[in-house]
Backbone as XML, in Angstrom:
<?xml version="1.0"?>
<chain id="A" units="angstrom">
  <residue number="1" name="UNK">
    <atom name="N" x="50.007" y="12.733" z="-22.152"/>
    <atom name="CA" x="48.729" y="13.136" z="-21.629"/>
    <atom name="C" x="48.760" y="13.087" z="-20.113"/>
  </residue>
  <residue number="2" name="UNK">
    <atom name="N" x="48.199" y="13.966" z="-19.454"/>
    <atom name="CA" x="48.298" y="14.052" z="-17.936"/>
    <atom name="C" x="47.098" y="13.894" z="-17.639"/>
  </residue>
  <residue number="3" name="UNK">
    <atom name="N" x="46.717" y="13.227" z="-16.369"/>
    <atom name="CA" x="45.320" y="12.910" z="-15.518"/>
    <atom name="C" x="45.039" y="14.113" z="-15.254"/>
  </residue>
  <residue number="4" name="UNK">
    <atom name="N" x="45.429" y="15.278" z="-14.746"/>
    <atom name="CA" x="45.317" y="16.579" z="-14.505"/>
    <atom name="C" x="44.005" y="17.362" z="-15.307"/>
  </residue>
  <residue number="5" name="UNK">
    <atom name="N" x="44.236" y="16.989" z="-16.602"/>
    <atom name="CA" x="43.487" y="17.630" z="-17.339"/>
    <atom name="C" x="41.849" y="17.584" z="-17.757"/>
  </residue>
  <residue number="6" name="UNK">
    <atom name="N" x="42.134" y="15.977" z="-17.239"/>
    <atom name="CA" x="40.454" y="15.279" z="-17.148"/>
    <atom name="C" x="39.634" y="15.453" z="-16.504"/>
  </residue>
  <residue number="7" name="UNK">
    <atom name="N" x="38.508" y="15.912" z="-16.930"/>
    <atom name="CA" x="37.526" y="16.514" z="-16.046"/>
    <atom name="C" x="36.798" y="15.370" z="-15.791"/>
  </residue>
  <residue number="8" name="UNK">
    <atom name="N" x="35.971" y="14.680" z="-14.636"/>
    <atom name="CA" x="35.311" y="13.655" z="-14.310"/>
    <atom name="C" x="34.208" y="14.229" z="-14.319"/>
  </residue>
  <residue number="9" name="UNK">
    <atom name="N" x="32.958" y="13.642" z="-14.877"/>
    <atom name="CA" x="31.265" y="13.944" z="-14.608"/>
    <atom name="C" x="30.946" y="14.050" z="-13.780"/>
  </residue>
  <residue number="10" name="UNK">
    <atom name="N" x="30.169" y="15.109" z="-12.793"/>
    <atom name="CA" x="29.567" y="15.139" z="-11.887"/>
    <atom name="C" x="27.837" y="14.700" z="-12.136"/>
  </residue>
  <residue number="11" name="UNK">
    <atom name="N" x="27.467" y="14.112" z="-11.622"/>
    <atom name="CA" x="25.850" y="13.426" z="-11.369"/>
    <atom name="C" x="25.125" y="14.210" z="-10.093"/>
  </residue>
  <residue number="12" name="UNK">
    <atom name="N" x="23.638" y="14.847" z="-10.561"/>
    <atom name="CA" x="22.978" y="15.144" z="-9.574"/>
    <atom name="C" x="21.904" y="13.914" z="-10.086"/>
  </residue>
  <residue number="13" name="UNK">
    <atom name="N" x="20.848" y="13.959" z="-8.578"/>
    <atom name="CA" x="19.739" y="13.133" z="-8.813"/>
    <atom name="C" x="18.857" y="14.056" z="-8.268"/>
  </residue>
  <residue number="14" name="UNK">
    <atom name="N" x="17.808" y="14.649" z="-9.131"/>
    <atom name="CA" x="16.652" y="15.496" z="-9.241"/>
    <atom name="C" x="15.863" y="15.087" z="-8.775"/>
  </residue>
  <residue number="15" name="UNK">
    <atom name="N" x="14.779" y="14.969" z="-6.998"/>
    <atom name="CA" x="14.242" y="14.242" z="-6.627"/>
    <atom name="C" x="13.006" y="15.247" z="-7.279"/>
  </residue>
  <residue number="16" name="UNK">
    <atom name="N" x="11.750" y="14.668" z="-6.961"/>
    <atom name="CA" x="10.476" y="15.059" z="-7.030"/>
    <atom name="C" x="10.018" y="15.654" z="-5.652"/>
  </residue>
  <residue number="17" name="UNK">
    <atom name="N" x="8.950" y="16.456" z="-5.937"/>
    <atom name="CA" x="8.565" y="16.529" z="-4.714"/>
    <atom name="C" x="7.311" y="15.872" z="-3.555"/>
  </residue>
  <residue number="18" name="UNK">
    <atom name="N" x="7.326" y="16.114" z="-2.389"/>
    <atom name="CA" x="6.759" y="14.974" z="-2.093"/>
    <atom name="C" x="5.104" y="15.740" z="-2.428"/>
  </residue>
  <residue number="19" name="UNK">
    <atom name="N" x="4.101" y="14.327" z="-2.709"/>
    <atom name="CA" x="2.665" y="14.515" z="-2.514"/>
    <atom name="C" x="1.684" y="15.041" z="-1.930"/>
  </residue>
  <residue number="20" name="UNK">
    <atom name="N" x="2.714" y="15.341" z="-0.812"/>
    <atom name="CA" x="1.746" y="15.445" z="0.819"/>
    <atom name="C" x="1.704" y="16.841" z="1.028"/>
  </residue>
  <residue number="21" name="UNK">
    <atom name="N" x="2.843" y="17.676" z="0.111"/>
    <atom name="CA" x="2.736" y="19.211" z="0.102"/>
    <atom name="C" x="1.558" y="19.765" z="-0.479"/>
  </residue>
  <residue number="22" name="UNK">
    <atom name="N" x="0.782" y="19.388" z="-1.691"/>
    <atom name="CA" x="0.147" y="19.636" z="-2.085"/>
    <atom name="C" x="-1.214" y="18.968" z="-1.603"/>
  </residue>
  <residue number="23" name="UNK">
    <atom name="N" x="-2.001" y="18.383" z="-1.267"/>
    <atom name="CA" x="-2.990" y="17.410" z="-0.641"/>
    <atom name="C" x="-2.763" y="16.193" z="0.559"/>
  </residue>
  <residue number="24" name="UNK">
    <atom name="N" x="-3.733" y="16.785" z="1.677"/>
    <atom name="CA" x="-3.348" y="16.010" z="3.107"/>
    <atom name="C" x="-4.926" y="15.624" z="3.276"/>
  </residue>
  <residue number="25" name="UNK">
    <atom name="N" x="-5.111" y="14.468" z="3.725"/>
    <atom name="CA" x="-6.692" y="14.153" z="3.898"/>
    <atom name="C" x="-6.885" y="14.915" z="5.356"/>
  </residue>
  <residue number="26" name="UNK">
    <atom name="N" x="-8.765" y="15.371" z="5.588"/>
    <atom name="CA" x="-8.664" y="15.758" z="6.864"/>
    <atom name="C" x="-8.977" y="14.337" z="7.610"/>
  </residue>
  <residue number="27" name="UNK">
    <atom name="N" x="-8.957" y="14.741" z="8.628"/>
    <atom name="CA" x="-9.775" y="13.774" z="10.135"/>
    <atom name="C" x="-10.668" y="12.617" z="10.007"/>
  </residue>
  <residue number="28" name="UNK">
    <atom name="N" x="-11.797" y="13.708" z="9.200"/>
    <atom name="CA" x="-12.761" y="12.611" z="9.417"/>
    <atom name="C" x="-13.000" y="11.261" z="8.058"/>
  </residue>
  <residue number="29" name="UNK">
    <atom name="N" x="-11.780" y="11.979" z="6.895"/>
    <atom name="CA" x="-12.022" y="11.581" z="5.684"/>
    <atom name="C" x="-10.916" y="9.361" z="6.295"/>
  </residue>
  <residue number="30" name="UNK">
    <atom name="N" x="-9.789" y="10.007" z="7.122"/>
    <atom name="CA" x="-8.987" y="9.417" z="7.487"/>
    <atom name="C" x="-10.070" y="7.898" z="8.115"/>
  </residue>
  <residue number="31" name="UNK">
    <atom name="N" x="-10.406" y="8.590" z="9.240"/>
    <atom name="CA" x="-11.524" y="7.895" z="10.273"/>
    <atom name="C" x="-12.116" y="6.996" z="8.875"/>
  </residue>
  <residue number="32" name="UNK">
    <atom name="N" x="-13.082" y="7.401" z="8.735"/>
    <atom name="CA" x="-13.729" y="6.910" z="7.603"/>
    <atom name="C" x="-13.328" y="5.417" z="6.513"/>
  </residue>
  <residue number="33" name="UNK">
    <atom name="N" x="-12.418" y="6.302" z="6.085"/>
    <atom name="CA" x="-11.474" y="5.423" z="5.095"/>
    <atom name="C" x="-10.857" y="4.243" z="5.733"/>
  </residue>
  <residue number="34" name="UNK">
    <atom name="N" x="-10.386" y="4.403" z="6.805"/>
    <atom name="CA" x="-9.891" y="3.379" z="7.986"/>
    <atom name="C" x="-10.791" y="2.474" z="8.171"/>
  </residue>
  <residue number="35" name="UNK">
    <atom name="N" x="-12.065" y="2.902" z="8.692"/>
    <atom name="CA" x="-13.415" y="1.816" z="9.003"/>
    <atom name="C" x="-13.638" y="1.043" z="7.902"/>
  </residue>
  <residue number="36" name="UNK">
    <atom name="N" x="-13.710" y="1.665" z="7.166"/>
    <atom name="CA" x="-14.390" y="0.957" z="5.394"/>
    <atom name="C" x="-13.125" y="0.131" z="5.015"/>
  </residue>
  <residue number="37" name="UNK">
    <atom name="N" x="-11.909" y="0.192" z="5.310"/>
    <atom name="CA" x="-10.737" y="-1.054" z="4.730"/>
    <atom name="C" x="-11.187" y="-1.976" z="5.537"/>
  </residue>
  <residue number="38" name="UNK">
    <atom name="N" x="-10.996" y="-1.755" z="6.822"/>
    <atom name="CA" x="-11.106" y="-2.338" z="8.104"/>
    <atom name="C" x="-12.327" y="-3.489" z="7.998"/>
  </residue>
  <residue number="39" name="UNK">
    <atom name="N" x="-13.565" y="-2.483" z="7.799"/>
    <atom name="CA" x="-14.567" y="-3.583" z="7.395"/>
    <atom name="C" x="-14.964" y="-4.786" z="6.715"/>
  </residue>
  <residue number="40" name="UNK">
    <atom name="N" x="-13.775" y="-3.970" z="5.021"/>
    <atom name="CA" x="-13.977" y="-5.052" z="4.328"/>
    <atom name="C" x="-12.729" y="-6.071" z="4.325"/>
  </residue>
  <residue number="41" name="UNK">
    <atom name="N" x="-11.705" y="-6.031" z="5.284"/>
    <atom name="CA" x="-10.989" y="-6.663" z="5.492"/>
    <atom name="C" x="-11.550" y="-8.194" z="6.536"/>
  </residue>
  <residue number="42" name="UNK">
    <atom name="N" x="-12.346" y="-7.853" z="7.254"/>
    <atom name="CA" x="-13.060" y="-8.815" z="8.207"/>
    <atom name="C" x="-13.946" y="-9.584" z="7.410"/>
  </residue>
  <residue number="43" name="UNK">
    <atom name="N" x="-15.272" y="-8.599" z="6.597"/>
    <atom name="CA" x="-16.525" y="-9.244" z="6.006"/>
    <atom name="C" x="-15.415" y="-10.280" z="4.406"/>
  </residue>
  <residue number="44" name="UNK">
    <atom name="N" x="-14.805" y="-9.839" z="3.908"/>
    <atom name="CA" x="-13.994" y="-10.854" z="2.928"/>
    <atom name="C" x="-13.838" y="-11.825" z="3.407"/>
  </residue>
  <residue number="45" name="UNK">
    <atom name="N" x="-12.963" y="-12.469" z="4.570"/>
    <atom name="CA" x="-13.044" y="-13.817" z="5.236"/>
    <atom name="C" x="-13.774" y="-14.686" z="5.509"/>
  </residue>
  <residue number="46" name="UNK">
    <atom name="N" x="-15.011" y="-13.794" z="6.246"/>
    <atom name="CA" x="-16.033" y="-14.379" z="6.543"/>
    <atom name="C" x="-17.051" y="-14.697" z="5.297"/>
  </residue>
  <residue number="47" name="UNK">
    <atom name="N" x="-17.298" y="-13.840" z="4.335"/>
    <atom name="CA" x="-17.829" y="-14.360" z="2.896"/>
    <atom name="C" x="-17.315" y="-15.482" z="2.305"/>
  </residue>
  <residue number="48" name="UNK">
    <atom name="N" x="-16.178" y="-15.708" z="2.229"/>
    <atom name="CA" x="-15.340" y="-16.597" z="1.614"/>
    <atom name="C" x="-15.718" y="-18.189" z="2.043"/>
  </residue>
  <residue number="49" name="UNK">
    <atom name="N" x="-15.653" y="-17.954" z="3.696"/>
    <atom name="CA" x="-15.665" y="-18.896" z="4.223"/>
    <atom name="C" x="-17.226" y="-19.647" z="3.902"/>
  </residue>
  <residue number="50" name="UNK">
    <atom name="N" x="-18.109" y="-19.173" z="4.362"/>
    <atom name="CA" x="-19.259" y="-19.331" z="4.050"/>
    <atom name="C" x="-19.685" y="-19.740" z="2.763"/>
  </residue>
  <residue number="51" name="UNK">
    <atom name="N" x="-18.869" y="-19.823" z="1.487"/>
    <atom name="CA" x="-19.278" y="-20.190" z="0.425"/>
    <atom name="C" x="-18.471" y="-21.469" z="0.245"/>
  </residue>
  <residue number="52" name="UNK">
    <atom name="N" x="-17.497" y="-21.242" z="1.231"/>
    <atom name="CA" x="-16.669" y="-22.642" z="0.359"/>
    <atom name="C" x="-17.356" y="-23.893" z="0.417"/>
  </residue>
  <residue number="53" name="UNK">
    <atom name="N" x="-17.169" y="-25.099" z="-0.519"/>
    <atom name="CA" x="-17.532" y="-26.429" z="-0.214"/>
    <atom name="C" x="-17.161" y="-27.273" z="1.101"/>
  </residue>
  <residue number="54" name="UNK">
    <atom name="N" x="-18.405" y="-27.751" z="1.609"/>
    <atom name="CA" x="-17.249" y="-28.232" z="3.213"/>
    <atom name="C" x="-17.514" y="-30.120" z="2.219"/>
  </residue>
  <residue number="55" name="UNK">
    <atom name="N" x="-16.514" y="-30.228" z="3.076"/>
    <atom name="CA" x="-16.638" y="-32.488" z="2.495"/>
    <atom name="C" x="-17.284" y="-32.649" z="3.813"/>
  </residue>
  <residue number="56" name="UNK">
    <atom name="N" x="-17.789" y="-34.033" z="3.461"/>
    <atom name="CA" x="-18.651" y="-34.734" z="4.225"/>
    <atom name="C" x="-17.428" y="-35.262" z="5.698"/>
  </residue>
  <residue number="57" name="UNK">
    <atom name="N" x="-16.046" y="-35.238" z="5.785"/>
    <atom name="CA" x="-15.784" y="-35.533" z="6.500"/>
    <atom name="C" x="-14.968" y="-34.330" z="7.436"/>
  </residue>
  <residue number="58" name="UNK">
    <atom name="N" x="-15.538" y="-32.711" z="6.821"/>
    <atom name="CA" x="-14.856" y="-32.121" z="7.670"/>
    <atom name="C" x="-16.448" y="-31.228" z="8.298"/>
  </residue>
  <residue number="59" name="UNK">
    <atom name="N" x="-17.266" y="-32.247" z="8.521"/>
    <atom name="CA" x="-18.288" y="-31.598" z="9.304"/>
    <atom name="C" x="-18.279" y="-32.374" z="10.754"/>
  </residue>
  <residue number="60" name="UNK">
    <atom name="N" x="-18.713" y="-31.254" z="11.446"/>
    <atom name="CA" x="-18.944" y="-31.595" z="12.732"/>
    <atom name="C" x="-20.048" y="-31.491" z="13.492"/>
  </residue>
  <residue number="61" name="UNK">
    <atom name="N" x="-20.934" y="-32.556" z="14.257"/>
    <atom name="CA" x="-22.153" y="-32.195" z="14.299"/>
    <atom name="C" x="-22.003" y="-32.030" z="15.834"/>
  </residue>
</chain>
């Protein structure tokens, strides 16, 4: 038997295409969407904080 004769598999990898061809947000949808993470990224902390239990020895008068 000779190596000659063996054909080795060739492999492609079939990507997808990207998302962004088909749907791009405009301007103001961007703006928007930005403020409103943004917002609730700040007001979460501050809610949080405000509810937690404080102990009697981590107050400060």
């Amino acid at each position: 038997m000779s190596s000659s004769g063996v054909r080795k598999p060739t492999y492609t990898t079939i990507l997808p295409e990207s998302p962004t061809s088909e749907y791009q947000d405009c301007l103001p949808c961007r703006i928007i969407g930005s403020g409103v993470l943004g917002t609730t990224g700040v007001y979460a902390p501050l809610a949080a904080r405000k509810s937690a239990p404080v102990s009697v020895m981590g107050q400060r008068e």
